[in-house]
N, C-alpha and C positions, 0 to 999 in steps of 0.2 A: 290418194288416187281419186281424181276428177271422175263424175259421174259420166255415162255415155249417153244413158236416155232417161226420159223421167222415171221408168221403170224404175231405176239402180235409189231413186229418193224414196221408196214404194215404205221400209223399213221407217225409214226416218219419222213420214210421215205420219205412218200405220199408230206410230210412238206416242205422237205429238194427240193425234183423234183418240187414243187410248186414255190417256191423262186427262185429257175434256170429261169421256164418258165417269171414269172413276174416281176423278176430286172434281168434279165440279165447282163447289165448297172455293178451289183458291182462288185468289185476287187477280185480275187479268196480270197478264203480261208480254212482252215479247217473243213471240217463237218465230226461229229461223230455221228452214230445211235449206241445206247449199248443195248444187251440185262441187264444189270445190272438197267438202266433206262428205260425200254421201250418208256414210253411217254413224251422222252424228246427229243429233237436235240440241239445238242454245235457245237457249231461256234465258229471258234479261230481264230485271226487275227496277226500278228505279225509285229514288225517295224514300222508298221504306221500306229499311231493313229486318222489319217484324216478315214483311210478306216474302221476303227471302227464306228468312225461316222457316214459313210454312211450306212454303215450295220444298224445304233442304228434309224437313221431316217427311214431308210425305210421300216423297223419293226415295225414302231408307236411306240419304246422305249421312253418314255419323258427321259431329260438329268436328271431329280432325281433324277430319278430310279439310276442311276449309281454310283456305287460303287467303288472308286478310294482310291489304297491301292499302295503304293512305296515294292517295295522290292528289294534286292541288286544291285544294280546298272542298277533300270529298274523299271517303272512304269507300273499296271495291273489296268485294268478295267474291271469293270463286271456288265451285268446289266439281269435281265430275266424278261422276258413276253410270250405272249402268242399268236400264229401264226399258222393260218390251224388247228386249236382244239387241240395245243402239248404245252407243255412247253418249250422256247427258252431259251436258257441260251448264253449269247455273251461274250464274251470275248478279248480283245486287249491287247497285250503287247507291249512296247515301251523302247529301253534304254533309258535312263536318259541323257540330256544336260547336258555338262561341263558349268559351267557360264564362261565367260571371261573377262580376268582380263582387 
C-alpha cells in the first residue's frame, strides 16, 4: 500500500532516528523511507560485509534469517525483521575474492 501523506512514513522514519540515537557505534550506510512501502526501512551496506554484520546483530537479525545470493562478480545478502514496530529489510553487497593461485 503507497503512502498518502508524509504522515503514513512518520513509522518508518521514527525507525530509522531510533537506530542513530541507540547504535550509533555502526558504520554509516544507506537508509531509505518510500512512500511505495510505507512501513518499511532498507538499509544498504556496501563493500563490507563485516559492517553488514554489525548492522544484522544489532538488529536481533539471527544469521538464518539471511539470505546469501552470488551475483556477477559480487555477493548480496539480505535478511528482514522487525525494529521500532516497522519492517527492516538489510541488505550488504560485497565483490567477490579472486582465489589465488
Amino acid at each position: 500500500m503507497a503512502a498518502g501523506t508524509l504522515a503514513d512514513l512518520r513509522k518508518a522514519t521514527e525507525a530509522a532516528a531510533t537506530i542513530a540515537r541507540v547504535f550509533p557505534h555502526l558504520p554509516p550506510a544507506t537508509v531509505q523511507v518510500s512512500s511505495i512501502t510505507p512501513g518499511q526501512l532498507d538499509i544498504s551496506l556496501h563493500d563490507d560485509l563485516g559492517d553488514f554484520e554489525a548492522w544484522r546483530v544489532a538488529l536481533g537479525m539471527l544469521p538464518e534469517w539471511v539470505d546469501q545470493r552470488p551475483q556477477p562478480g559480487a555477493m548480496r545478502l539480505t535478511v528482514a525483521g522487525r525494529f521500532a514496530g516497522v519492517e527492516v529489510k538489510l541488505v550488504g553487497y560485497a565483490p567477490l575474492l579472486k582465489a589465488v593461485a
